[in-house]
Each structure stands twice: as C-alpha cells, then as structure tokens.
C-alpha positions as CSV (number, residue, x, y, z in Angstrom):
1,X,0.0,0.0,0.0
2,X,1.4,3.5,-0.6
3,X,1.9,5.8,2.1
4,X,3.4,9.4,2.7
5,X,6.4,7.8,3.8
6,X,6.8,5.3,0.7
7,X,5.8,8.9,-1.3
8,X,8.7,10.7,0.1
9,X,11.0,8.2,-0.3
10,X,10.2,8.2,-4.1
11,X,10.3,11.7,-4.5
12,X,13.7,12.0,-2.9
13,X,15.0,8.7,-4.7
14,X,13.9,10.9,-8.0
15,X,16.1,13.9,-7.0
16,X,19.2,11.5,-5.8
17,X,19.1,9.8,-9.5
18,X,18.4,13.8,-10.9
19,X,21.4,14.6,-9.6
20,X,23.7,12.2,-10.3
21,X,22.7,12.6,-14.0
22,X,23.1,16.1,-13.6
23,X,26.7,15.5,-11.6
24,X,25.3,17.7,-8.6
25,X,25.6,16.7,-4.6
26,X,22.3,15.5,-3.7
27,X,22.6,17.2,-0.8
28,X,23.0,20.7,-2.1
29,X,19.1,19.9,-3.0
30,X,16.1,20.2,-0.4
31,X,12.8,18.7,-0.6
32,X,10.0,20.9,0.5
33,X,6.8,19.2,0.8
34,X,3.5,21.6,0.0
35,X,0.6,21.0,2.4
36,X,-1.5,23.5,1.3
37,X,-5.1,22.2,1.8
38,X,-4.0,19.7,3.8
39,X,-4.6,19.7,7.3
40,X,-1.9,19.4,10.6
41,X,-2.5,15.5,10.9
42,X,-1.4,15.1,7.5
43,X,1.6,17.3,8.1
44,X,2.9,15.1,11.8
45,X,2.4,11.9,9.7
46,X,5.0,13.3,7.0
47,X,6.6,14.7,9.8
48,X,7.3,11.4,11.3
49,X,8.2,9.9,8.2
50,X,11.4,12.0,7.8
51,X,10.3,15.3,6.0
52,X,10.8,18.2,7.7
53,X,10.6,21.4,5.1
54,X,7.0,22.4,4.7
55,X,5.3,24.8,2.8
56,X,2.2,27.3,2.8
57,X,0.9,29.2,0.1
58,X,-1.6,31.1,2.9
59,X,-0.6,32.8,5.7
60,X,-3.9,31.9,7.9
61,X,-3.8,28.4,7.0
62,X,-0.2,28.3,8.4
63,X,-0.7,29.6,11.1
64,X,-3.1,27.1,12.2
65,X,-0.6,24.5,11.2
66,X,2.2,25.8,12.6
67,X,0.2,26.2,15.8
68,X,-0.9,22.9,15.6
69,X,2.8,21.5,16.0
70,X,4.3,23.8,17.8
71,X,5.9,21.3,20.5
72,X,7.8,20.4,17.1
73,X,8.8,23.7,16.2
74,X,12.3,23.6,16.5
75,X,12.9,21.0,13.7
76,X,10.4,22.1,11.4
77,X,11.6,24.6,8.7
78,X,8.5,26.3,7.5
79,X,8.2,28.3,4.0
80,X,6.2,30.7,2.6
81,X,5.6,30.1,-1.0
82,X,2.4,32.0,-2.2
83,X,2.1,35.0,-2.9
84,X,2.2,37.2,0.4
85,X,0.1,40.4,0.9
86,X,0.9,43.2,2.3
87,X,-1.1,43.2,5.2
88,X,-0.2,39.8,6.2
89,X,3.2,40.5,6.5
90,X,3.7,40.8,10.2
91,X,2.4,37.5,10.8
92,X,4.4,36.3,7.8
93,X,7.4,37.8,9.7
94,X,7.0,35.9,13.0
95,X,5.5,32.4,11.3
96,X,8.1,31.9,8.5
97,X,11.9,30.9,8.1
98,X,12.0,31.5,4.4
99,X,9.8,33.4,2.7
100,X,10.1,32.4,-1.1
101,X,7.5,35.1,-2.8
102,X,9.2,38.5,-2.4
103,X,7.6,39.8,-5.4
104,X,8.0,43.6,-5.3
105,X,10.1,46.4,-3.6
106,X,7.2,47.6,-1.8
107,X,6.3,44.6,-0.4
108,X,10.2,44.3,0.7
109,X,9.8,47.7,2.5
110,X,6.8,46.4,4.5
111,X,8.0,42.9,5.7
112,X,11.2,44.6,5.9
113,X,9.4,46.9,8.8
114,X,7.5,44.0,10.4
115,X,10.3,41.8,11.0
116,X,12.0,44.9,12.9
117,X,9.2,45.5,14.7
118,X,8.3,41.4,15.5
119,X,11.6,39.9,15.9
120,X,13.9,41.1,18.7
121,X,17.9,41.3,18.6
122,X,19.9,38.1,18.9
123,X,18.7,34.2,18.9
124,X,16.1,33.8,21.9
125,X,14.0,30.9,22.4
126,X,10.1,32.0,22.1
127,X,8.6,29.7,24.8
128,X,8.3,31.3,28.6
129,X,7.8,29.0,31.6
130,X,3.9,30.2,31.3
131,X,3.9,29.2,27.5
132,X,1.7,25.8,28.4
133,X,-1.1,28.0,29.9
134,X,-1.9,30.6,27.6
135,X,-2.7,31.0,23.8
136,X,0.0,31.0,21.5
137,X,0.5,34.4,19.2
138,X,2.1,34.1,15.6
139,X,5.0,35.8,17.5
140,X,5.5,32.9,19.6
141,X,5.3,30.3,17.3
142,X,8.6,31.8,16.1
143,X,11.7,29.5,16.6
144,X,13.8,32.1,16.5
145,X,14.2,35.8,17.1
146,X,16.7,36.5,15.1
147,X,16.6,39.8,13.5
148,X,16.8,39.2,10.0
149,X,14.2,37.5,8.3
150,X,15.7,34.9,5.2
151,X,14.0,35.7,1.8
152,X,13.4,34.5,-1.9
153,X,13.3,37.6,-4.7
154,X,10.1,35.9,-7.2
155,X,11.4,36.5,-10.5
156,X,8.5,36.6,-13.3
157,X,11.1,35.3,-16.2
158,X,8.4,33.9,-18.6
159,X,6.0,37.0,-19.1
160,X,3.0,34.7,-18.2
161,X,0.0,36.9,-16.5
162,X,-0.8,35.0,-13.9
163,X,2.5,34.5,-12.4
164,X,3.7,37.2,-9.5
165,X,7.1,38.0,-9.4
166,X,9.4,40.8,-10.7
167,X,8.6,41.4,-14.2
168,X,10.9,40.3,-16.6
169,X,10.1,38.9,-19.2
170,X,12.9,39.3,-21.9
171,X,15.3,40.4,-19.9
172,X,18.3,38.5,-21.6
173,X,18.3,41.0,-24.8
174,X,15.9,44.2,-23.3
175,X,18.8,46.2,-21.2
176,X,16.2,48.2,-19.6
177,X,14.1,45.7,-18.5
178,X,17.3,44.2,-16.2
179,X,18.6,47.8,-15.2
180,X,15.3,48.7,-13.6
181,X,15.6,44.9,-11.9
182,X,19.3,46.2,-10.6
183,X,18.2,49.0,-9.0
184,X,15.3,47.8,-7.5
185,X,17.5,44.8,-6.4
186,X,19.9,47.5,-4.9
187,X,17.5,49.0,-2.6
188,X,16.1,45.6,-1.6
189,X,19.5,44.5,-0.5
190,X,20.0,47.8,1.9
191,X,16.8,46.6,3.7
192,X,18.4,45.8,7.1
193,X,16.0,43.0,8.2
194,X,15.9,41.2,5.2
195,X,18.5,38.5,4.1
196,X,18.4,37.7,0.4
197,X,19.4,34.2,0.0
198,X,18.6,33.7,-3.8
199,X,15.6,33.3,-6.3
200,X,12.3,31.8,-6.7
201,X,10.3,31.0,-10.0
202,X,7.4,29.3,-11.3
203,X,7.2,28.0,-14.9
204,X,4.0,28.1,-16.6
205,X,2.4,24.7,-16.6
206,X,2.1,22.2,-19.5
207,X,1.9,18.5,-20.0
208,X,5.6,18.3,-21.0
209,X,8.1,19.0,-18.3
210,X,10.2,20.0,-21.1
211,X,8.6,22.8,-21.5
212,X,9.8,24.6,-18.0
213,X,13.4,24.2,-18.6
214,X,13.4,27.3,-21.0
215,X,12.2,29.6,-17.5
216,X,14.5,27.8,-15.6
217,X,17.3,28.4,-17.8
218,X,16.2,31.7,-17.5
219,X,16.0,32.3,-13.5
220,X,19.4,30.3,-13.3
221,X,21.0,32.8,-15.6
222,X,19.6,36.2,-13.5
223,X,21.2,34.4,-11.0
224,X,24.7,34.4,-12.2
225,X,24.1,38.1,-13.6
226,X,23.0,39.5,-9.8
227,X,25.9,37.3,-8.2
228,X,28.0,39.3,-10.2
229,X,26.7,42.6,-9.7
230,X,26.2,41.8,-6.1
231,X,28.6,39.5,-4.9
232,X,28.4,40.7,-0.9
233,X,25.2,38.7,-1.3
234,X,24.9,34.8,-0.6
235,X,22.7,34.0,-3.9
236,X,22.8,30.0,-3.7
237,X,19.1,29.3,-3.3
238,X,17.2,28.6,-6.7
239,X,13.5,27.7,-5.9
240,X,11.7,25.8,-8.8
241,X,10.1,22.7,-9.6
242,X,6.9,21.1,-8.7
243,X,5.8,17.3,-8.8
244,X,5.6,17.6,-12.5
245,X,8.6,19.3,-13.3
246,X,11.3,19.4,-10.3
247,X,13.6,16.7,-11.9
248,X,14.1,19.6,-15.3
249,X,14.4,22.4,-12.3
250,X,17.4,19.9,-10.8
251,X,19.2,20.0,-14.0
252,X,19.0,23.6,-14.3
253,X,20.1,24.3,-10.9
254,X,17.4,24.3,-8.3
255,X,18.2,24.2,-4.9
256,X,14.2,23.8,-3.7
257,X,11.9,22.2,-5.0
258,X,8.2,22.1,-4.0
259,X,6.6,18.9,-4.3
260,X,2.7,18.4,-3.0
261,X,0.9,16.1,-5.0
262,X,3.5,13.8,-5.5
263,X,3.8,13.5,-1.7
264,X,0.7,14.4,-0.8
265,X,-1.6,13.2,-3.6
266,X,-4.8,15.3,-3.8
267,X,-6.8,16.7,-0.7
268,X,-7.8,13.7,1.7
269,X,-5.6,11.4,0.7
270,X,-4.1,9.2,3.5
271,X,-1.8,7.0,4.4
C-alpha cells in the first residue's frame, strides 16, 4: 500500500538519480513538501516519516498549522511560498523561516518593517515558563528571534500573466528591462531585516516537463548576472520545480523544489 512515507522516499530517490545525471551533490538539493489544503495531521504523519521542510501558500492556513505542531517547532523549517500580501506581513514575519514570494520592492519595505518590529535582537528561544497555559500568538510560534528575516526575490522570467514576481520577461536582450531589476535589487538589498538568500520562480504549466526548462534556464542565468553585480550577497538558493517538473528544475540548478501532490496526492488522501 502507498503511504506518505513510501511517497517521500520516491520523491527523494527521483532527485538523488536527478542529480547524479546532472553531476550535482544530492545534498546541495532540499525537498519541501506543499501541504496547502492539507490539514496538521497530514503534516505530523510526513513529519514522522522524515520530512521536515513544509510549505504554505496562505498565511492563515499556516498559522493554524504551525500552531498545531508547535511542540515540534524547532525541527520544522516552514516556507512561505504563495504569494504574500501586504497586510499579512507581520504575521508572515513571525510564522516563516524563508519566505520564497518577495515579489515587489514595496512589499520588501513592508516585511522589511515587520520583521524589525516582530523579531527582537539576537537568537532567543520564544517559549516562557507560562507558554503551556496561555494561547499561543504568531510571535511565539517563532523558533527564533533572530533579526533578520531569510527571503526568496520571485522573479516573473516567462511574461505569463498569472505568475507574480518581478517582471521580466525578456530580460536576456531588453537592457532596460534588467537595469530597472538592478536597482530595485539594490535597494532591496539595503533593507536591514531582510537577508536575500537567492531566487524563486514558477514555470507556466504544461503537460511536458520540457517545457519549464526554457524559465529555468532563465532564473538560473539572472542568478549568475545578480551574483556578479552583487557578490556581498549569498545567492545560492534557486526555488523551482513542482511534482511535474522538479527533476528539469534539478538540471538547471534548483536548490528547492516544492513537491505536493507527488507526496501528498490530492486533498484527503491518507496514508
């Protein structure tokens, strides 16, 4: 019978054999599992099974989640990868280790302030001796207090409509197009809460898997360009790849990949 854990274990035996066709440490490669929709039972059964990268496309539902196994806390690394609004960035700022879907320079600016104003100086633990007798707050759910929060810069590489992320679309022979990204990168990068650690994209979808490695040729190359122009900056992570296209996103560099269905299967399933 197949279960989560027989799931993850064919998931990451796909990405071991991805990169050793690719000649890439396996380990340079982490397996985010997507249990959006799914609720926090789901979650402590992968849990248990050996995954421990989860993420959230919502802030609300992760919140619940994240409440939900808080006495795991500590050895849960939780990501944001939906698109994040505005107003949900203080509770974004105390919930999440990474958040993948920085998308704009004004939505920088304001997680940029809520993390100052949610997370404290230094590495303190969150949980007080009363912590068992009252209600946990986003804030507390927080593993960490350190003062910078990781992030993800979304990249929009393909042009396609629906996609967020910075816009660009062409940028490979438009100059302007990768100027205006600079800059905007620029003041992003003097946000002093904020830690960029790479990019994320999202190809559009199709039936062949083929078809994403053109956008994540693309991403992969932006990356090289800002490591250049902005080598103070750590840019190793490369977020893409889904169930149907993570093993392309391996070849082409991807340092995340965010599997749901593939681990998960569709809402309800057990196991």
């Amino acid at each position: 019978m197949e279960t989560i854990a027989t799931r993850i274990a064919a998931v990451r035996e796909r990405i071991a054999a991805t990169a050793r066709r690719a000649s890439r440490p396996v380990e340079e490669i982490t397996l985010v599992g997507v249990t959006k929709t799914h609720p926090p039972e789901v979650v402590a059964r992968a849990l248990t099974d050996g995954l421990t990268e989860f993420g959230e496309n919502r802030v609300q539902e992760a919140e619940a989640k994240i409440a939900a196994l808080a006495a795991d806390r500590a050895r849960v690394t939780w990501h944001l990868i939906g698109h994040l609004q505005r107003n949900k960035a203080r509770k974004a700022a105390a919930l999440f280790d990474l958040v993948h879907s920085l998308d704009s320079l004004r939505l920088a600016e304001t997680l940029n302030h809520a993390v100052g104003e949610t997370r404290g100086p230094g590495d303190q633990g969150t949980r007080g001796p009363d912590s068992e007798t009252r209600s946990a707050s986003s804030e507390d759910l927080l593993v960490s207090r350190s003062a910078c929060l990781p992030v993800l810069i979304q990249v929009n590489v393909s042009g396609e409509a629906s996609k967020e992320g910075f816009a660009l679309a062409g940028w490979e022979t438009r100059p302007p197009i990768l100027d205006s990204f600079l800059a905007e990168v620029e003041a992003l990068l003097a946000l002093p809460h904020l830690r960029v650690r790479g990019l994320m994209t999202i190809a559009p979808w199709g039936a062949d898997p083929e078809a994403s490695r053109p956008t994540f040729r693309s991403a992969r190359r932006l990356r090289e360009v800002l490591a250049r122009r902005f080598p103070q900056t750590d840019w190793a992570a490369l977020s893409m790849g889904m169930t149907d296209d993570f093993e392309v996103a391996i070849e082409e560099g991807a340092t995340l990949v965010r599997v749901g269905r593939a681990i998960f299967g569709a809402r309800g399933v057990q196991g």
